[in-house]
C-alpha positions in Angstrom: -7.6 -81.7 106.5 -6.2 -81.7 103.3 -6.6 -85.9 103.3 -9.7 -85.2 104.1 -10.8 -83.5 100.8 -9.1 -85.2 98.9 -10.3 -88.4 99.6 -14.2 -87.1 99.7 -13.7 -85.5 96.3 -12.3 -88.9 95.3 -15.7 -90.4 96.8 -17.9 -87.6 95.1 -16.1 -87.8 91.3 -16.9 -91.8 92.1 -20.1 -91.2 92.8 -20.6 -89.0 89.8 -19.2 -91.4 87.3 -21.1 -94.2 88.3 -24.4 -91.9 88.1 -23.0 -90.7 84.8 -22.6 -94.6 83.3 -26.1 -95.1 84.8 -27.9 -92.3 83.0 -26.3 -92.3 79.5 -28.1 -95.1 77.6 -25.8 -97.5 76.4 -23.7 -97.7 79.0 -25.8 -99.3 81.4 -26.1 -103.6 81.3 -28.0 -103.8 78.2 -31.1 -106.0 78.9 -30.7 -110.1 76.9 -33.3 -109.9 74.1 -34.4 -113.0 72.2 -35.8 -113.4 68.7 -38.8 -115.8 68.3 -39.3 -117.0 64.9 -42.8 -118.3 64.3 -45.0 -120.0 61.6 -46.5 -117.2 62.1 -44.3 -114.4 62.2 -41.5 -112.9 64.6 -41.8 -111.8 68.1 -39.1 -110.3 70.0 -38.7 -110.5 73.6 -36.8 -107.7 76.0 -35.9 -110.0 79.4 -35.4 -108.3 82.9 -32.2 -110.1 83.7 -32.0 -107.7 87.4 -35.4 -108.5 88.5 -36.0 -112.0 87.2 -32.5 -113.4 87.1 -33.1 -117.0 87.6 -35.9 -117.2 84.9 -34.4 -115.0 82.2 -31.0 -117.3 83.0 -33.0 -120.3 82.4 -35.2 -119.3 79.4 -31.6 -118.1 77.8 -30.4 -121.2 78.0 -33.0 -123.1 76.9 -32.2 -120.5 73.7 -28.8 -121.3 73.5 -29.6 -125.0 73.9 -31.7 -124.8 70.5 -34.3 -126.4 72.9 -37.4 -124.0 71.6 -36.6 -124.5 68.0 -39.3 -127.3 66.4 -41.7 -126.3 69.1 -45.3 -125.2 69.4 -47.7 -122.7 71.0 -49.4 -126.0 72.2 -52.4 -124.1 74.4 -53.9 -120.9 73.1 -57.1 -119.1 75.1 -57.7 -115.9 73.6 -58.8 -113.5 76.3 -55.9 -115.2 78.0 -52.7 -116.0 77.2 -50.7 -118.3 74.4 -48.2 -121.0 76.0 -45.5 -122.7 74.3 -41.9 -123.8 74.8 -42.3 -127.6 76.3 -43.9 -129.5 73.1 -43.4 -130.8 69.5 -46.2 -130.7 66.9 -47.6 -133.8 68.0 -47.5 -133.0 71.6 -44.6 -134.8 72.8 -43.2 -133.1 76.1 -39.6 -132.5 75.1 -36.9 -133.3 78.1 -36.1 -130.3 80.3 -33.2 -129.3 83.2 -34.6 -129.3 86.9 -37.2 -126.8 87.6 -36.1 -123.5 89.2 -37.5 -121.7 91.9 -40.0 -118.8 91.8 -39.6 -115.6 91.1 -43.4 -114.2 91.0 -42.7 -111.7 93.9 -39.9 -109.6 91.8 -42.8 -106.6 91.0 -43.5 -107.1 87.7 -46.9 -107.9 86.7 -48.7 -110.3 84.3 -49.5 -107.3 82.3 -50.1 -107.8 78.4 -47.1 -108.7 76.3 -45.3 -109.6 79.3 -43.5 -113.0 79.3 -43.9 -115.6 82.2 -42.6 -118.9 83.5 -45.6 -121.6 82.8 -45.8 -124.2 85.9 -48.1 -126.9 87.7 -49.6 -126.5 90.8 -46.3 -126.8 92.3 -44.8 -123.4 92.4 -41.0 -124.5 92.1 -41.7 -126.9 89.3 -41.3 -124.0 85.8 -38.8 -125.3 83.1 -38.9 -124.9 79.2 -42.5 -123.6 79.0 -43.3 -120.5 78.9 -46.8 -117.7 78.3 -47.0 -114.8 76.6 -49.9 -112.7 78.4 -52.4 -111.4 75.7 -54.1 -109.1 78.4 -53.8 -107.7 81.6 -53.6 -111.0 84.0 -54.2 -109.5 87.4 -54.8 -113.0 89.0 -51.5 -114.7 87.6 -49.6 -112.0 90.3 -49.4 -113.4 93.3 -51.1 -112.6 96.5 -51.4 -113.2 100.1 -53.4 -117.0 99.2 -51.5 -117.4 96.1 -47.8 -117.6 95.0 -48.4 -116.6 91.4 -46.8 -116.8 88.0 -42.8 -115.6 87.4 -43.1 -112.6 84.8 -39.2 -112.3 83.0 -39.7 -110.2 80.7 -41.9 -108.4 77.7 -42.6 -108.4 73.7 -40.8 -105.3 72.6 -41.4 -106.0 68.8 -43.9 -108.4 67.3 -47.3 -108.0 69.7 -49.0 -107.9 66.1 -48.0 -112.2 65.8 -49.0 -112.3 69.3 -52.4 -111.4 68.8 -52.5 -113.1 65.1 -51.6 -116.6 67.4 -53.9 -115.7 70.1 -57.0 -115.9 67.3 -56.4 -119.0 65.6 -58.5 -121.7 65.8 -58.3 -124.7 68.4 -59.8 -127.4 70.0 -59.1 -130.8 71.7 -56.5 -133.2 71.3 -56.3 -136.1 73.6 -56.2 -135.1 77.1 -54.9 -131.5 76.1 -57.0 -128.5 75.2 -56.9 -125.5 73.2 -54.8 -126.6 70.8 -54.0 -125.1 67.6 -56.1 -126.9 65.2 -52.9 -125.8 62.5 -49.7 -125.7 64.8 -47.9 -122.3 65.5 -44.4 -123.5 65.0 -41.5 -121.6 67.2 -38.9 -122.6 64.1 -36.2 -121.0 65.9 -35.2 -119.0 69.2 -31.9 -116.8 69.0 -30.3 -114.9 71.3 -30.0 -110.9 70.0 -26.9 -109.3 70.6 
C-alpha cells in the first residue's frame, strides 16, 4: 500500500509540474516569429509551429535560406489579400524545394492578418509563396467541395504596412495581374529569437 502512494503521488507531482511549465508563460515552446522587412515598412509574423508544422517548417527555411530577401509582393487585391515570396522585381519565379503537403484542415482560419501557404489548383503543390489575408477570408478555409488554403501563422506587429501594401496602386504586367505598379520589396526575412 505504501508503493501504492508513493508511486501515485509520484504520478500527481508529474502531473502538476508539467501543468505548472504549461501555464507559466515562458516556459512553454515559445512560438518561431519572423521579421519582414519591406520597402515599405516591417511586418512581424507569430507562426503556429503545433498546428501547422509542415508549413511554418517550410516557410522557416525558406528564412534561413535568405530565399525571401530581394523579393516582391508581386499580386496585391485590396479587399483580398497581398501575396509574395516566389518573385523578383521583374517577375522572375525564383527556384523553390518540392512542394509540401496541405495543411488547411489544422482549424485555423483565413482570418485577417493571418499568414497562409499560396498554391495552384493542385492542393499539394505550396512552396516559397506565401498571402497575408487583409480581411476575413471565409472561402480560403476549406470545406466539404473544397480543400482550402494552409493558414501557419499571423501578423503580430506591423498590420499598419499590411494595409499601407494592400492600397498601392497596380495593374498588368504581362500575363500577371495586380501588380504593384512601384514594387513592395521584402529586403530581408529574419528569423526572431
Amino acid at each position: 500500500m505504501l508503493n501504492f502512494r508513493r508511486n501515485s503521488l509520484k504520478a500527481l507531482s508529474a502531473i502538476a509540474l508539467t501543468a505548472t511549465v504549461f501555464a507559466i508563460p515562458g516556459l512553454a515552446q515559445a512560438q518561431s516569429k519572423v521579421q519582414l522587412k519591406t520597402s515599405m515598412g516591417d511586418i512581424v509574423v507569430e507562426l503556429n509551429d503545433a498546428k501547422a508544422p509542415k508549413s511554418a517548417a517550410n516557410f522557416l527555411q525558406y528564412v534561413r535560406d535568405k530565399h525571401y530577401d530581394g523579393t516582391v509582393f508581386h499580386r496585391v487585391i485590396d479587399g483580398f489579400m497581398i501575396q509574395g515570396g516566389g518573385m523578383d522585381a521583374n517577375l522572375n519565379e525564383k527556384p523553390t524545394r518540392a512542394p509540401i503537403p496541405l495543411e488547411a484542415g489544422n482549424g485555423l482560419k483565413n482570418d485577417r492578418g493571418t499568414i497562409a501557404m499560396a498554391r495552384t489548383s493542385n492542393p499539394n503543390s505550396a512552396t516559397s509563396q506565401f498571402f497575408i489575408n487583409v480581411v476575413n477570408n471565409d472561402m480560403l478555409n476549406p470545406k466539404p467541395d473544397s480543400h482550402g488554403y494552409a493558414v501557419f501563422g499571423k501578423v503580430v506587429q506591423g498590420m499598419d504596412v499590411v494595409d499601407k501594401i494592400r492600397a498601392v496602386a497596380t495593374g498588368n504586367r504581362g500575363m500577371h495581374q495586380n501588380v504593384p505598379t512601384t514594387p513592395v520589396t521584402i529586403l530581408s526575412a529574419t528569423e526572431i529569437k
